[in-house]
C-alpha positions as CSV (number, residue, x, y, z in Angstrom):
1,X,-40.8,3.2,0.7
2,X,-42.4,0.3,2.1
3,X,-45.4,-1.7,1.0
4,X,-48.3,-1.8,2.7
5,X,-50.7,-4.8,2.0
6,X,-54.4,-5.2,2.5
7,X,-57.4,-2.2,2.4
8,X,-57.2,1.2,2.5
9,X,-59.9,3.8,3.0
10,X,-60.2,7.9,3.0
11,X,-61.4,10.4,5.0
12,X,-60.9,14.4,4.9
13,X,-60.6,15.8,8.0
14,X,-62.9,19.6,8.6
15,X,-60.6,22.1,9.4
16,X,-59.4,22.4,13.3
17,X,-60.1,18.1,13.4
18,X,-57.6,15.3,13.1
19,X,-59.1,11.4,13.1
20,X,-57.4,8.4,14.1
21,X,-59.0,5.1,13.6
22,X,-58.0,2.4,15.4
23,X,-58.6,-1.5,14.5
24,X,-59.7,-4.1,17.6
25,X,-59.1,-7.4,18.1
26,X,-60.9,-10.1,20.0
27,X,-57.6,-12.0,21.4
28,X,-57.9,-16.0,21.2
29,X,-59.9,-18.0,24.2
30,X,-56.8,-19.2,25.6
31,X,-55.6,-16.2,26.7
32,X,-58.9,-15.3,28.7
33,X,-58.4,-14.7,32.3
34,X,-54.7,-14.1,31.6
35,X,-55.0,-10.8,29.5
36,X,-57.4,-8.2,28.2
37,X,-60.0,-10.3,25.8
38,X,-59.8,-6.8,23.5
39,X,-56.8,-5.2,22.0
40,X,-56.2,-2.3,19.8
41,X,-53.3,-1.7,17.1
42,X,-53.7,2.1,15.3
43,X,-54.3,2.5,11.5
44,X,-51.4,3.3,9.7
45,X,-52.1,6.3,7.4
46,X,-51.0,9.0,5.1
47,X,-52.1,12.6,4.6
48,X,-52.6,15.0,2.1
49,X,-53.4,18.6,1.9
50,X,-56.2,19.6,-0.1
51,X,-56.8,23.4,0.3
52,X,-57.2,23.9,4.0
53,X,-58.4,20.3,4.4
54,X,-56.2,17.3,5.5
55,X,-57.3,14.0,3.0
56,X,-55.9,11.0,5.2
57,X,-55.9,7.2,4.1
58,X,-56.0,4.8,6.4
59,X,-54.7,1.1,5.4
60,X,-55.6,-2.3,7.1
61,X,-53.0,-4.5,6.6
62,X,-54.9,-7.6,7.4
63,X,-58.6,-7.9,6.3
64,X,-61.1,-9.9,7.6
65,X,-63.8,-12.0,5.8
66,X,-66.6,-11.3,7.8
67,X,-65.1,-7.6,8.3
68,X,-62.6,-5.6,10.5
69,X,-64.1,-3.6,13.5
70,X,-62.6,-0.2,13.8
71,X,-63.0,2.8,16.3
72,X,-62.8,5.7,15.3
73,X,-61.8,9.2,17.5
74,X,-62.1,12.7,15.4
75,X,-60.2,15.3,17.9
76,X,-61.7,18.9,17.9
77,X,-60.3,21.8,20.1
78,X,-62.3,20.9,23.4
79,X,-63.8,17.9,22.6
80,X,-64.0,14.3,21.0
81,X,-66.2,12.6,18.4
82,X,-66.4,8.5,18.9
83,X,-67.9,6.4,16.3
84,X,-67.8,2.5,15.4
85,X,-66.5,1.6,11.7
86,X,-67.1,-1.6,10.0
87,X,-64.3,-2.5,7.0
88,X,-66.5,-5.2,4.9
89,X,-64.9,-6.2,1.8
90,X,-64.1,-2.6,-0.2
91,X,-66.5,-0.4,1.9
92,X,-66.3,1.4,5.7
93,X,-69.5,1.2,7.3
94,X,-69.7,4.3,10.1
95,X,-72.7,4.2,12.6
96,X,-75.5,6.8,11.6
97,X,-74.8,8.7,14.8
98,X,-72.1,8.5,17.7
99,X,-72.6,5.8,19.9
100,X,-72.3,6.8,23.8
101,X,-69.1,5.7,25.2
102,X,-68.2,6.3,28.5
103,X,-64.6,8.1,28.8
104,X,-62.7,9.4,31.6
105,X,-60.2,12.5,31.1
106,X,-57.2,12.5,33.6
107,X,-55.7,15.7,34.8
108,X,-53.3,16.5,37.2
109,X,-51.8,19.5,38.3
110,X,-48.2,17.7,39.4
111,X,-46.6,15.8,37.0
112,X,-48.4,12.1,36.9
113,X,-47.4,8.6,36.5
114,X,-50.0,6.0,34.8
115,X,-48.8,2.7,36.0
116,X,-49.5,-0.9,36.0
117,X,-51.1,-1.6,32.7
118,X,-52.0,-5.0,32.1
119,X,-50.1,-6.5,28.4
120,X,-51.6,-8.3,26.1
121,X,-48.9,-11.0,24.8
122,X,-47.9,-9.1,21.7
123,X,-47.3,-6.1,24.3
124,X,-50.8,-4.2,23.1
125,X,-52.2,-2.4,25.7
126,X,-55.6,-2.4,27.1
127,X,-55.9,0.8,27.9
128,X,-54.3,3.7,25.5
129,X,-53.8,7.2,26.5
130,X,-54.0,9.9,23.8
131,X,-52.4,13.3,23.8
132,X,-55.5,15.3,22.1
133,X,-54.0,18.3,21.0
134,X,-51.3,15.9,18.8
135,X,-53.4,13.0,18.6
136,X,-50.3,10.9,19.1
137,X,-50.3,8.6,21.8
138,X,-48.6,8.8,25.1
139,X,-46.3,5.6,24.8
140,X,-45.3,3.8,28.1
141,X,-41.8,2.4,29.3
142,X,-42.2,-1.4,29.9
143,X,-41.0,-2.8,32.7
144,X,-40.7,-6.4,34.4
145,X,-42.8,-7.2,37.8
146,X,-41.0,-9.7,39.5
147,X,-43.8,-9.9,42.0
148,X,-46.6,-11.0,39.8
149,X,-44.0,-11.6,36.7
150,X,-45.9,-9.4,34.1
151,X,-44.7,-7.4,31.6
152,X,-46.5,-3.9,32.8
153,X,-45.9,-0.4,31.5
154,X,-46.0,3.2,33.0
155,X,-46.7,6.5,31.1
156,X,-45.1,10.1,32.4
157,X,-48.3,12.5,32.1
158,X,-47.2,16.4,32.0
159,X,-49.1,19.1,34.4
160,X,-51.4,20.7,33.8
161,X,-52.7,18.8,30.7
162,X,-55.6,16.9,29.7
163,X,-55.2,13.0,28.3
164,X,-57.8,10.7,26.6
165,X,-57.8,7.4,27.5
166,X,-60.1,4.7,26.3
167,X,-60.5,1.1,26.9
168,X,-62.3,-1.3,24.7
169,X,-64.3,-3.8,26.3
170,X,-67.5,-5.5,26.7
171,X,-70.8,-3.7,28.3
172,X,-71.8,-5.9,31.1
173,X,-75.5,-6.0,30.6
């Protein structure tokens, strides 16, 4: 089994919800321009059944001094609940309330592809597309762009299915 270093939290999920909690980085000042100034890596975790509840724990491997931001996405049937997370020392700070976050869906009703994302250098994407009814995310197939000599990626999306996708980045007011 391997060894995970760092903070861990909980959380128990309500029946019919499944979390995931993402951590974001702000990338270094010299790759501004070049790539996304934000990127996100997802929690590792574990889960436990506890009657009809799911107990998960969530572990950052590398915590911060002044704190690790996370976001975090709770997945009901038909919709999704966003909040902010703060991991200070041995305590998860969660906003009061959901902050608004704007979100787009995509559907299609022929089978999709999601190309031309942008890498960061460690090949984190900035935008990530979620399959909510696993929660797991849809991952791309990198290719090279000799044109603009990128590493980019594309993602297949089924019909007649609904993705999440989310992008973390700064509000421009």
């Amino acid at each position: 089994m391997e060894s995970i270093i760092g903070k861990h939290f909980s959380i128990t999920d309500p029946k019919g919800v499944n979390t995931v909690i993402y951590e974001v980085y702000k990338l270094k000042k010299e790759y501004e321009g070049k790539f996304p100034k934000y990127a996100v890596e997802r929690l590792k975790t574990t889960e436990q059944i506890v009657g009809d509840l799911k107990r998960k724990t969530f572990y950052v491997e590398d915590p911060q001094e002044k704190g690790n931001q996370l976001v975090i996405f709770s997945f009901a049937k038909d919709k999704v609940v966003i909040n902010n997370g703060l991991l200070i020392n041995d305590e998860v700070r969660i906003s009061k309330k959901p902050l608004p976050f704007k979100f787009d869906t995509i559907y299609s009703e022929e089978e999709t592809e999601v190309k031309d994302f942008k890498y960061t250098p460690n090949l984190k994407r900035a935008i990530t597309i979620i399959d909510p009814e696993t929660t797991e995310e849809v991952k791309p197939v990198l290719y090279y762009d000799e044109k603009t000599e990128e590493v980019k990626g594309k993602c297949r999306l089924k019909p007649y299915k609904s993705y999440f996708a989310f992008e973390i980045r700064d509000d421009k007011k």
